[in-house]
N, C-alpha and C positions, 0 to 999 in steps of 0.2 A: 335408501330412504323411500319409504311406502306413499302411497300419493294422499294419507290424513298426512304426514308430518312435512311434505308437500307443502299442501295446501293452511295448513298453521303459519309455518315458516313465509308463505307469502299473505297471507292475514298482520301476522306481525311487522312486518316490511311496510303493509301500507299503511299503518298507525305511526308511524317516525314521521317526525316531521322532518322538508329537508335544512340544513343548513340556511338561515338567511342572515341578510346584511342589514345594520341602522336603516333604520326610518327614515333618519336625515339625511342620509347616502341620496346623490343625486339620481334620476331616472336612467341618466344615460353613464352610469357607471354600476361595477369597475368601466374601464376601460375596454376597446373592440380590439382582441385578440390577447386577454387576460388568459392566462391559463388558471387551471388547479396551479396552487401554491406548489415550490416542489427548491429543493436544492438548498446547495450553504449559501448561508447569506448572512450579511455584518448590517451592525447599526452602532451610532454613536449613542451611546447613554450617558446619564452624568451619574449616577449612584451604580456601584458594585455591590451586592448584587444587582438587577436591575430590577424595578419596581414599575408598578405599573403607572407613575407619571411619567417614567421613560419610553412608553409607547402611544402617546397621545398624538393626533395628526393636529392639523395647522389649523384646521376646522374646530377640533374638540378645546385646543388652546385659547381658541377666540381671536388669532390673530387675522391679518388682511390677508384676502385670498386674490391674487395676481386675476387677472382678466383671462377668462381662458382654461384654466387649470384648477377649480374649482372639482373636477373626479378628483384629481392625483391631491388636491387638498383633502379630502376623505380616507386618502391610505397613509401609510406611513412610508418614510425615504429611509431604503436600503440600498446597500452595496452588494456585489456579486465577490467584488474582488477588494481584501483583506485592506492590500497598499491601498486603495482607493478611497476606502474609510479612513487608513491613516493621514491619507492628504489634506482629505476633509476634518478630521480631526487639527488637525494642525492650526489650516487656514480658518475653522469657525470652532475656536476653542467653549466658546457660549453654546454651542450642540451638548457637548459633553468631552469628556477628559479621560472615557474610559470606551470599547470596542466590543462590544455582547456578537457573541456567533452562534448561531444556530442552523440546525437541517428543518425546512418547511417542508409541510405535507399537505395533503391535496385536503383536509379537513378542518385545518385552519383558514382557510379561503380563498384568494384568486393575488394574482402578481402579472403584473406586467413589467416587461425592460422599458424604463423609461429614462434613456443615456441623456448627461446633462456634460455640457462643453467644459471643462475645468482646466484651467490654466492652457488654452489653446488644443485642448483634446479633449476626444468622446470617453466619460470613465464610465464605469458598470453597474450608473442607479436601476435601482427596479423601485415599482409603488408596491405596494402588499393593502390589500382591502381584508382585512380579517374579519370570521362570520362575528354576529354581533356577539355569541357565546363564549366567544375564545377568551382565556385569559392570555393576552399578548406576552407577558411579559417570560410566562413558563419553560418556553422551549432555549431560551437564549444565559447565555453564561457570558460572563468577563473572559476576554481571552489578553494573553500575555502579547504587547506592541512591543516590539524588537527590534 
């Protein structure tokens, strides 16, 4: 590469804009030690396919946001691990009644492990803050509970 297609190629790079999050996403989120988005990850949905009021967080639903947890209200509640969703599926059949999986990538937006205590143990929540662009629903499928 000659240094015009160089210097193009970094002209072009700095006209992107980068990735950003809602408006209404608090100051002090995501979360401090969020990474890029990255790995398999489960959610409970209620519609097969899943659509996107399947991906709505607790903030965009309008519901009560606990004392404290007002970031992790602004992302959405995933599982790392499969069983883990199915528990939770189980115990809060109102989540949904079906198990979407997906590979996250560092351009859909930032995730932290946020382990929640369930039935006397640590299970595998992570938050996911996705850029405001993303269509959430995209990357995830119905997977078969066995």
């Amino acid at each position: 590469m000659d240094e015009v297609d160089l210097q193009a190629l970094e002209a072009l790079e700095a006209t992107v804009d980068p990735p950003k999050f809602s408006s209404a996403m608090p100051a002090d989120c995501p979360l401090d030690g969020a990474l890029d988005a990255h790995g398999g990850v489960y959610r409970l949905v209620k519609t097969n396919p899943p659509t996107a009021d399947d991906f709505l967080s607790v903030f965009e639903l309008g519901s009560d946001i606990p004392a404290g947890r007002a970031c992790e209200c602004h992302g959405l509640s995933l599982f790392r691990d499969s069983e883990d969703a199915e528990a939770y599926a189980d115990k809060f059949p109102h989540l949904g009644e079906f198990i979407a999986a997906a590979t996250l990538t560092p351009e859909l937006g930032k995730i932290a492990e946020t382990p929640r205590n369930f039935r006397g143990t640590l299970i595998s929540h992570a938050t996911w803050w996705p850029y405001e662009d993303v269509q959430r629903e995209v990357p995830f499928v119905v997977k078969a509970i066995e």
